[in-house]
N, C-alpha and C positions, 0 to 999 in steps of 0.2 A: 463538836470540834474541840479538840486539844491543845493546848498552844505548844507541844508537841509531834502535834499531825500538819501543822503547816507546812507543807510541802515546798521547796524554789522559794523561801523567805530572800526576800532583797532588802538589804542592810542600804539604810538610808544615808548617800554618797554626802549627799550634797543639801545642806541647809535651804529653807524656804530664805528670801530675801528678806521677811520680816520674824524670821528666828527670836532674835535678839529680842525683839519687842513681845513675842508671843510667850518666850522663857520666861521675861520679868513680869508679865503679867498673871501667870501660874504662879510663879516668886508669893507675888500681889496677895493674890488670893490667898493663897495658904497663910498669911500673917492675916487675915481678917479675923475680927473674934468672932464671927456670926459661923466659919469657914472652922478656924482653930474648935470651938465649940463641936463643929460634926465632926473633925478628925476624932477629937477624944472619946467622940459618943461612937465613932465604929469600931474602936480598938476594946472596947467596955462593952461594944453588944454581941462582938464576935461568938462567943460562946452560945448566945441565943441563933446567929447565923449559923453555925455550923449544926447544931441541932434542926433547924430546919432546914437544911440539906440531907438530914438524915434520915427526918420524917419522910418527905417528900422521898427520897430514893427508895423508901422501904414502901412506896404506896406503887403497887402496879399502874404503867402508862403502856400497852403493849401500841404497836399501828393500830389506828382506827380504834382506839379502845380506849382513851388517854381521863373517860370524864369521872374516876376515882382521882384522882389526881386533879385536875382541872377543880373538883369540890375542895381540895383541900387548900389547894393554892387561892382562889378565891377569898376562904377563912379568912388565910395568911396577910393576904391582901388587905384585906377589910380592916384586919387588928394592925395590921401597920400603919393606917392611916391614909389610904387613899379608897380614893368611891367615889361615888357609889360602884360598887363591883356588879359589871353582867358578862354572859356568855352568849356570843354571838352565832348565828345559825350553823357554824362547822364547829364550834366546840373552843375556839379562843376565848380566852377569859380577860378583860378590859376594866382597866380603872384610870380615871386622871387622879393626876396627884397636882392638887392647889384645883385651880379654876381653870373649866373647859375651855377652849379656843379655835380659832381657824388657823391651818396649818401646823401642826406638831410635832414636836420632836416627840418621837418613839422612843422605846427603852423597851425592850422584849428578852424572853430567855422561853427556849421550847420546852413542854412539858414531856414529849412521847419517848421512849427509848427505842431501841432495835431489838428488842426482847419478847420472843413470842408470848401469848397467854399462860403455857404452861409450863413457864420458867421460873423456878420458884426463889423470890426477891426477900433474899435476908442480910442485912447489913448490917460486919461486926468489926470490933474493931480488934487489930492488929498491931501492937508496939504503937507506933506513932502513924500508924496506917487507919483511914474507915477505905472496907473491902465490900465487896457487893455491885451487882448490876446496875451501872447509870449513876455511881456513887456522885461521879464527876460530873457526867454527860448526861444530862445537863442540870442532876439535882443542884450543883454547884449554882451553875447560873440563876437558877430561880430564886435560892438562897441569897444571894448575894442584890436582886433583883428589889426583894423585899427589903434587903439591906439600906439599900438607896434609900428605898420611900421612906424607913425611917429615918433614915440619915436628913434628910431634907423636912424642915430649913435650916438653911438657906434655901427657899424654892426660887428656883430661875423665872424671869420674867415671863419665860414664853411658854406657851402655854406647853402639859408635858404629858402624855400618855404612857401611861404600862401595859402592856401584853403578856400574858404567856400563851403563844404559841401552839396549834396542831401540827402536826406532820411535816416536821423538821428532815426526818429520818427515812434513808432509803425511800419503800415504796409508798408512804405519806408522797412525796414529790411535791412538800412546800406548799403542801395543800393551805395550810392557816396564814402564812402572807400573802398566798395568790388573791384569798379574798378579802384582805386588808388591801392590798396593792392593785389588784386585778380589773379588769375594764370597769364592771361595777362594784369596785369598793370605794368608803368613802373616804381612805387617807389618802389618794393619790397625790394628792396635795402636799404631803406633809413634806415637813424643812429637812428632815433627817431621819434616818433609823439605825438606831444603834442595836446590836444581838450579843448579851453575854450569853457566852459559849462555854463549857470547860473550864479547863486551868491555863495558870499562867499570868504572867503580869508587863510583860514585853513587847510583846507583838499586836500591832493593830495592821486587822485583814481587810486591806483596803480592793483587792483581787477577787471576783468570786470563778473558782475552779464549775466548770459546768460541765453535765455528765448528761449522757445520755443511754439510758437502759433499757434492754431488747429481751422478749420472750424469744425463741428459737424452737417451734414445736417441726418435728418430721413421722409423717405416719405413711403405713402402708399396710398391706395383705395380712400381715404377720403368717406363720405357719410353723410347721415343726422342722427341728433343726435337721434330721436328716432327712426325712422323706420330704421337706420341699424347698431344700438346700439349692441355692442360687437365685433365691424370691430378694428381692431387692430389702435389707435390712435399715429400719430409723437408724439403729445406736450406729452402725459401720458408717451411714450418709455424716449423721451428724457429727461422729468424730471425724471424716476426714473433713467435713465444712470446718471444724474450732479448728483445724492443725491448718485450712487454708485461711481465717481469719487471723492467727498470728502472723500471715506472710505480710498481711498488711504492711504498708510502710506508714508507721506514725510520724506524723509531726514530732520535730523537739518541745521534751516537754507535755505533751499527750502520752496517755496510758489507755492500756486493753486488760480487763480482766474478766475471767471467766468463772460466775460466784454461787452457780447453782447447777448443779445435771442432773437426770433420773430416766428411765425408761424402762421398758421391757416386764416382763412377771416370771419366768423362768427361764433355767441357765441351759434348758434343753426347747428352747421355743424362740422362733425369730418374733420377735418384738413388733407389736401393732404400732407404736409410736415412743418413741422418744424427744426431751426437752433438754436446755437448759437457760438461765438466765444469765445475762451480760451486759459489759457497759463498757464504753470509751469515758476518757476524761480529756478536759483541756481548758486553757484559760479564752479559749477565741473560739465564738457561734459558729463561724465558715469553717472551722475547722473540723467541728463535730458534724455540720450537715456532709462535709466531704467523706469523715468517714464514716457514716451510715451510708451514703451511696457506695464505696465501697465496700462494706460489709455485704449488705442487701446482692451485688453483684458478684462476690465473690458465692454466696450460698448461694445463688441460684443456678450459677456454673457446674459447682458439685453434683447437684439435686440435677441437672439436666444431662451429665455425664454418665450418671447413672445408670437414672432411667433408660437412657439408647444404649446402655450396655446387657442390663438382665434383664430390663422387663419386655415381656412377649404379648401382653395384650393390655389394654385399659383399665382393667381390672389390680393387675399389677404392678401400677407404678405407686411409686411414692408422689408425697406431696408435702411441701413445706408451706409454713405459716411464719412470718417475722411478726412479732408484736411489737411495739415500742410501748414500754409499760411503765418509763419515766424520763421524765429531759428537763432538769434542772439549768437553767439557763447560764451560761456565761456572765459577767461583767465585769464592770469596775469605776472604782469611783475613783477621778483625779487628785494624787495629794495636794492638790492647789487648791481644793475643797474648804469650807470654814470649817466642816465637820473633821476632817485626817486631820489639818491642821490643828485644833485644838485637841485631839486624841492623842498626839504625839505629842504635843509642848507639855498635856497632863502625866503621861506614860515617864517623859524624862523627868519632871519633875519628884514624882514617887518615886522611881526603882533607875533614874540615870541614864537610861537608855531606852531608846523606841527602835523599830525592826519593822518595815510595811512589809507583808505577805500577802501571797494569795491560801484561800483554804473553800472550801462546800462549805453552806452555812445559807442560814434563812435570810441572811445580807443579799445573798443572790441574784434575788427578783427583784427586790425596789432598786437593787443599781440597776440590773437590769432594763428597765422602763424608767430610767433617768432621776432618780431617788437619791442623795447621797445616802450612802449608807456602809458600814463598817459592823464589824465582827471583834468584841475585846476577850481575850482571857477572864475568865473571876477571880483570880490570885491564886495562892497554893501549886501545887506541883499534882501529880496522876499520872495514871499509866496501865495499860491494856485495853483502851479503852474497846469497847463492844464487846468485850469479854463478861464470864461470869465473874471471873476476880478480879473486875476492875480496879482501882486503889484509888485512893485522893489522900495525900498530906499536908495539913494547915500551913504550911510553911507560909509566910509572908499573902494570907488570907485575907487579912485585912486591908493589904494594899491595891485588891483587884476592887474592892467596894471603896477606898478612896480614887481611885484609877479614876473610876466610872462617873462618882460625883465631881469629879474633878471636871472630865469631860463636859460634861452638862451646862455648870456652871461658867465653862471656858467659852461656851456655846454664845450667852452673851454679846451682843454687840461691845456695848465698852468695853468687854476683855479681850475679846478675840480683833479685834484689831479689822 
C-alpha cells in the first residue's frame, strides 16, 4: 500500500471532542528529553534506514517464497534490539521489543512482494530516486519497522510486539495475519495493530477495502477450427461471460477488474479450455457476498445459453469451474478508537495534517474480527508501485518513523486521554 493508492481518502471534517487535549499531549511528548532524545536519533539513523530498505528490497520475497528475506530481517531485527527473534510456523518473523506481555500492541510491516521468482530484483539509484521492485512496497515499511525498535526508548509501558509479515499481497490472501489473528492464533487478544505500509506521511487507513478474487476456468471438446466449426468454444463462452460480468451493476464505490486471461494452444484449433482471474472490491462484506452471487449467476446464464444453443450431445457441452482463489475481508476500525485517535493527534503533530482512508492492507483481518487496527505510510514519497520501476524518494523519511513512534508512545494511557 502507497499512501498514494489510497483510494475515497476522507478528509477528517470534524475534530474528535477531545482534539484539543490529544494535540497537547502529542505537543507534551515531543518536548520530553527521553522523546527529544529519539527524535534526534531518527534523523542521525536515517541513512542506516534507508540502506536497510535497500538491502531488504534487493533480497528476493516472491508469494509463498518470502524466507531469503524473512533471514534477513530477523538479522535486522536482532541488531536492532528486540528478541529474541523466531519464525512462526507460516514464515512471520516475531520479536518483543522491551518485555513480553498479555495483550499487545502489534507493529508489523510485510516482507513478500508481487514479484514472481524470476524477476530479477536490482536496485539503483536514480538522481534522488532508489528504483527497483518493492523498493517501497514494502522494503520501506520494514525499514522504518526496524527504525522504531531502535528508536525506542522511550519504550511504551505496554507490552509491544514486531512482526514482519507473509502474504500481504494478492494471492498470499493475508495468509501471515490470518494466523496471528485467526481462530487459532494467539494474538487475538491484542489492544492494537498497527501495519507500516509504503510511503507517505499523512494518511491513516482506518477503512480496510475488501476484495474478493475468482478463478474462471471454461473447458470443452476442443477440435479443429474448420472441420468441427460450431463445437461450443472456452475463449468465445468466457469472453461473452467477462463482457456480461461488467454489465454487473456495482455498488458506489466497488470495483471489477479483470487481471489475468489465457487459453487455447492454436490460432487454427477450438480451444479445450480457457481461464482468467478476477476480483470485486469494496469497503462493505454484503456487498462483496452480493456480487459474487451475481457474478456466479451471471456465468452460469452464458455457459447454459450455450450449451442449448451448439451442443448436440453430452459429450459436447462446455463446463465451467468458478474458484474463489482469495477474499480478503472488509472492515473498519471506528475513529473513536484509542488507537485512530492517537494516530491522528501523532500524524498532525509531525506533518500538520491527518487524512482517514480506506486502502487493502494486512490491517484488514484484525479489524476485521474486531482488532483495532490501522495502516501508516513510512514517510517519503513512491510511485509505480508493483511495477518493475518502482521508485521511493527520502523526501521527509524520517517523519514516517517519527509518525510511528509517535503513535505508540501516544498509545499510553496518560497520554491518550
Amino acid at each position: 500500500m502507497h499512501d498514494d493508492l489510497a483510494r475515497d481518502s476522507r478528509t477528517l471534517s470534524a475534530d474528535p471532542p477531545d482534539a484539543p487535549a490529544l494535540a497537547a499531549a502529542a505537543r507534551r511528548l515531543l518536548r520530553k528529553p527521553s522523546v527529544r532524545k529519539a527524535v534526534n536519533f531518527i534523523r542521525s539513523d536515517d541513512a542506516r534506514t534507508v540502506a536497510d530498505q535497500v538491502r531488504l528490497a534487493s533480497t528476493p520475497a516472491p508469494p509463498f517464497a518470502e524466507t531469503a528475506r524473512a533471514e534477513v530481517m530477523a538479522e535486522l531485527m536482532e541488531a536492532s534490539g528486540a528478541g529474541p527473534v523466531s519464525v512462526d510456523d507460516v514464515g512471520n518473523v516475531r520479536a518483543w521489543v522491551g518485555e513480553p506481555g498479555d495483550r499487545p500492541l502489534v507493529i508489523s510491516a510485510h516482507l513478500d512482494t508481487v514479484f514472481p521468482p524470476e524477476q530479477e530484483i536490482r536496485i539503483r539509484q536514480e538522481g534522488d530516486r532508489w528504483v527497483g521492485p518493492g523498493i517501497s512496497d514494502d522494503a520501506r515499511g520494514l525499514a522504518v519497522l526496524l527504525a522504531v525498535i531502535r528508536a525506542l526508548p522511550p519504550l511504551p509501558r505496554l507490552p509491544l510486539l514486531a512482526v514482519a509479515t507473509v502474504g500481504e499481497e494478492g494471492v498470499g490472501d493475508l495468509r501471515g495475519v490470518r494466523h496471528l489473528f485467526g481462530p487459532e492464533g494467539d494474538l487475538r487478544g491484542a489492544r492494537g495493530f498497527i501495519s507500516l505500509d509504503g510511503a507517505g506521511t499523512a494518511r491513516v487507513i482506518a477503512g480496510g477495502v475488501g476484495s474478493r478474487r475468482f478463478r474462471v476456468g471454461v473447458r470443452g471438446p476442443g477440435g479443429h477450427s474448420w472441420v468441427d466449426w460450431g463445437r461450443v468454444n472456452p475463449i468465445q463462452i468466457l469472453a461473452e461471460a467477462l463482457a456480461e460480468a461488467e454489465r454487473i451493476l456495482l455498488p458506489e464505490g466497488a470495483t471489477f477488474n479483470v487481471g489475468r486471461i489465457g487459453g487455447g494452444t492454436s490460432v487454427n484449433a477450438i480451444p479445450t479450455s480457457a481461464w482468467c482471474e478476477l476480483e470485486f472490491r469494496s469497503e462493505a462484506e454484503e456487498e462483496l457476498s452480493l456480487l459474487e452471487t451475481r457474478l456466479r449467476s451471471r456465468l452460469e446464464q452464458v455457459l447454459s445459453l450455450r450449451n442449448t444453443g451448439r451442443a448436440t450431445g453430452p459429450d459436447e457441452k462446455a463446463s465451467l469451474e468458478i474458484e474463489r482463489i482469495g477474499h480478503r475481508p472488509a472492515g473498519h476500525t471506528d475513529p473513536a478508537t484509542r488507537l485512530v485517535r492517537s494516530a491522528v493527534a501523532a500524524t498532525r503533530a509531525v506533518v500538520g495534517r491527518a487524512t482517514l482512508a480506506a486502502s487493502s492492507t494486512d490491517a484488514n483481518y484484525p479489524m476485521n474480527v474486531g482488532i483495532p487496527a490501522i495502516t501508516l505510510g513510512a514517510g517519503g514519497e513512491a510511485g509505480l508501485a508493483h511495477t518493475p520501476d518502482e521508485w521511493y524518494r527520502n523526501v521527509q523519511g524520517p517523519d514516517g518513523t517519527l509518525r510511528a513512534l509517535l503513535t505508540l508512545l501516544m498509545m499510553e494511557p496518560a497520554e491518550a486521554g
